[in-house]
N, C-alpha and C positions, 0 to 999 in steps of 0.2 A: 662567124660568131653571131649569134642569138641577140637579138633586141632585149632591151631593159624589160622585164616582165615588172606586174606591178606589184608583186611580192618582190623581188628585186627592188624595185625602186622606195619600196616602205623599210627595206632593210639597210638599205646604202643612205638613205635619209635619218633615220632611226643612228649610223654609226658617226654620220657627218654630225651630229647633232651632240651623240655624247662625247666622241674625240674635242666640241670644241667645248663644252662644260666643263672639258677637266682642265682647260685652260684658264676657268674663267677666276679662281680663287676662290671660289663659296664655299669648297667642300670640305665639311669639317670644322672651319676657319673658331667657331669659338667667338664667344661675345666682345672681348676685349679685342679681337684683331677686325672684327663687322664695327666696333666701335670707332674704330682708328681710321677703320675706311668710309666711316659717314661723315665722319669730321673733315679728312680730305675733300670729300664731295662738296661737304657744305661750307668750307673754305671757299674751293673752287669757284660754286655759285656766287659768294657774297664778293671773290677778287673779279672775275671775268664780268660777269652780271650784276653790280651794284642796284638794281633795281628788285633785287631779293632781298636787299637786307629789311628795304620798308613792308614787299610780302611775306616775308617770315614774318614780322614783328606783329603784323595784322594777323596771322594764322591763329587758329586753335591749335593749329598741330602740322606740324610736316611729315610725311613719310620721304626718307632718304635712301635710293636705291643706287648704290655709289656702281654696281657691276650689272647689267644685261648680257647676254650671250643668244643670240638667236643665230639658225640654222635653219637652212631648208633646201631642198628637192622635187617638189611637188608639196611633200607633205614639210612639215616645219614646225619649231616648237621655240622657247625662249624660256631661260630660265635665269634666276638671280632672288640676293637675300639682302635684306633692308634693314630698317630700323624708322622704328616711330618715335617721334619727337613731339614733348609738349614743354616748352619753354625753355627748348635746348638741352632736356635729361631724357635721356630713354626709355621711355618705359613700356616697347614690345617689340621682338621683332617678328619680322615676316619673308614670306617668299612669296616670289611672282614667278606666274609661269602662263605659258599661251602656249595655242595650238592653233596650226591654221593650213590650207590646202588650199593648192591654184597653182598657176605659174610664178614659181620662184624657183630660184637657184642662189645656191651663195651664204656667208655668214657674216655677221654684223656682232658688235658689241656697241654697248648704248649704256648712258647713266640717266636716270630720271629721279623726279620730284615730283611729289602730290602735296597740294598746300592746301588743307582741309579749313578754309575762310568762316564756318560758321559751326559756333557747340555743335549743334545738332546733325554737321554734316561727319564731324567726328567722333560723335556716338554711333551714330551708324555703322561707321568704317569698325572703329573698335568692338561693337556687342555682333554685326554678322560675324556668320561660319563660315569665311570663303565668300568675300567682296569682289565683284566683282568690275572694273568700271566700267562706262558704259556712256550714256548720251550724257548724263548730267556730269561729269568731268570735259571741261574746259582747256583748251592752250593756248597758254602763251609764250609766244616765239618774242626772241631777243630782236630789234630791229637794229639792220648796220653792226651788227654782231657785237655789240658791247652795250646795252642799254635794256631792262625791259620795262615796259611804258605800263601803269597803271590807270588802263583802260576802264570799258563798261562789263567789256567779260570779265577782267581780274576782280572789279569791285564789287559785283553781284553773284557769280558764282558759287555754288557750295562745294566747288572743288575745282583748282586749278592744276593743271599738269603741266611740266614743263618737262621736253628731252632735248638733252646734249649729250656732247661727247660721243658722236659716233663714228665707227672708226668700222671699215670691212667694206662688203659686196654683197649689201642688197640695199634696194632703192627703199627708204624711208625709214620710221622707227616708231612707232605709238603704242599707246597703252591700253586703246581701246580693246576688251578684251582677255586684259589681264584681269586673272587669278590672285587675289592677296588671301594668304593663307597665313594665320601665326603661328610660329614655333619658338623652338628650343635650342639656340646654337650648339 
């Protein structure tokens, strides 16, 4: 038997990738059931994480990405649909999507949050064509898994990221990277 070629390996990566997005719920799903499942999320955060209910409340805006699904091979990709929040009503959704190469193997699903802290950092987010984040998105992580502390990066920030919920085989999960693109459920 023949070694992985790397046409083999872009196409076995490419299937692991979409087999696990048709697991992930996005496809299709419609406003009302992306609504249902932001609300779970953002339950989730204010029951598990009580130190969101005072960062949402300082936010201009949350984006709520209740599903991630990433996969990879060498080559790797993630995908998931969201919903932007500004004062808890919705008014746009989105999808995130990465692409990335190196040593990996394996597939993860992840929920995340982006808490856009300043007008100006959610005009941004809102008026680009395909946002991308990047060095100016911030995390914070829960410490003792049930508390998150409003620090100097939460306070000053123009964009906090927070991932939970991860669940699979592959080591880590950020956002660094992603694609926020808005659509049309």
């Amino acid at each position: 038997m023949s070694g992985l070629t790397r046409r083999g390996a872009i196409l076995y990566g490419s299937a692991l990738l979409g087999l696990s997005a048709c697991g992930n719920g996005v496809g299709g799903s419609g406003a009302a059931q992306l609504d249902a499942r932001v609300d779970a999320t953002r339950d989730f955060l204010r029951d598990r994480y009580p130190g969101t209910v005072d960062l949402t409340n300082r936010a201009s805006g949350v984006l709520y990405m209740p599903l991630m699904t990433e996969a990879g091979l060498f080559f790797g990709g993630a995908y998931g649909q969201g919903a932007l929040r500004i004062n808890d009503i919705t008014v746009d959704y989105y999808s995130a999507t990465q692409a990335s190469w190196g040593l990996q193997v394996g597939a993860q699903q992840y929920a995340h949050a982006l808490f856009f802290m300043t007008p100006q950092a959610l005009a941004d987010f809102r008026r680009a064509d395909g946002w991308v984040a990047g060095a100016d998105a911030k995390y914070a992580t829960p410490e003792g898994g049930g508390s998150l502390g409003a620090d100097t990066t939460t306070t000053t920030s123009p964009v906090v990221a927070m991932v939970f919920g991860q669940a699979g085989f592959i080591a880590g999960a950020t956002v660094e990277g992603t694609k926020y693109t808005r659509i049309i459920p």
